[in-house]
C-alpha positions in Angstrom: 22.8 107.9 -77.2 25.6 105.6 -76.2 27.7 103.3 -78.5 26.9 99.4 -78.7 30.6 99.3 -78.0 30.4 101.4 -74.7 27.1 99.7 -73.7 28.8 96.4 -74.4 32.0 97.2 -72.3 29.8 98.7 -69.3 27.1 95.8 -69.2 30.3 93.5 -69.0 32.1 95.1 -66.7 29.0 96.0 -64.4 28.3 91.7 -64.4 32.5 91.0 -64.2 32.0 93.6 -61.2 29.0 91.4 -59.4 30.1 87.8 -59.6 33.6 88.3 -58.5 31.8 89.7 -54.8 28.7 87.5 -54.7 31.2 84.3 -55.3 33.4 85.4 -53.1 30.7 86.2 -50.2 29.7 82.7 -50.8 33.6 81.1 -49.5 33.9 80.2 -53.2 38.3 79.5 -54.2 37.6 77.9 -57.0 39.2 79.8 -60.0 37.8 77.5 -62.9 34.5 78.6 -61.5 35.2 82.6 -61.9 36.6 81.3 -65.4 33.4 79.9 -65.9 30.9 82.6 -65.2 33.3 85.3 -66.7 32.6 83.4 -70.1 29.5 82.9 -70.0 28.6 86.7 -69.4 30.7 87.2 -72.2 28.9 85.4 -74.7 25.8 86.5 -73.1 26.7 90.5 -73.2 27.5 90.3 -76.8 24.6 88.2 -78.0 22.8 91.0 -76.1 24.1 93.6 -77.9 25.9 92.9 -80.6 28.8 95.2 -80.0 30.7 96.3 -83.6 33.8 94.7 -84.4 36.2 96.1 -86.7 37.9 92.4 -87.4 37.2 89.1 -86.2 36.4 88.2 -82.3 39.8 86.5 -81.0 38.5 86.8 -77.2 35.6 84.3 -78.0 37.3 81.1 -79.7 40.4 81.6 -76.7 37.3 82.0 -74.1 35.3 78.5 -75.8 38.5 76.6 -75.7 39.4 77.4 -71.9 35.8 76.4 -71.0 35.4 73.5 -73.0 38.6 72.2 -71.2 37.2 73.2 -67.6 33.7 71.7 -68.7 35.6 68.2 -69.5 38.1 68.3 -66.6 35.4 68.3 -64.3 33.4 65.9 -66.6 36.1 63.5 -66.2 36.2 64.0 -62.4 33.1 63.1 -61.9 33.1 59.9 -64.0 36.2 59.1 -62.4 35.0 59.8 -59.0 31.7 57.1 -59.6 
């Protein structure tokens, strides 16, 4: 049977390993947008599955911050733009 660590780390790596093709198939440059989607299948692989953590998850808070400052910037850009 294989760890939730191992499942964890392949499941992320097998989505990491899709987007960054599929995006870039599509003409997309943006990097905020990789950024983005590299987050969000973060938090989404380990609600999945729950991987075990021997101390605290500093990946998350540093990933939440970066996106909640991409989320705004472009917030503020379309506001701005109106």
């Amino acid at each position: 049977m294989v760890s939730k660590n191992a499942a964890f780390n392949l499941v992320l790596g097998l989505m990491m390993f899709a987007t960054v093709p599929v995006l870039a198939a599509l003409g997309e440059t943006r990097l905020d947008l990789y950024v983005s989607l590299f987050t969000l299948e973060y938090f989404v692989a380990t609600a999945l599955l729950r991987p075990r953590r021997r101390f605290r998850d500093p990946i998350a808070p540093a990933l939440l911050a970066v996106f909640l400052v991409i989320v705004a910037r472009r917030v503020v850009e379309i506001l701005a733009g109106s």
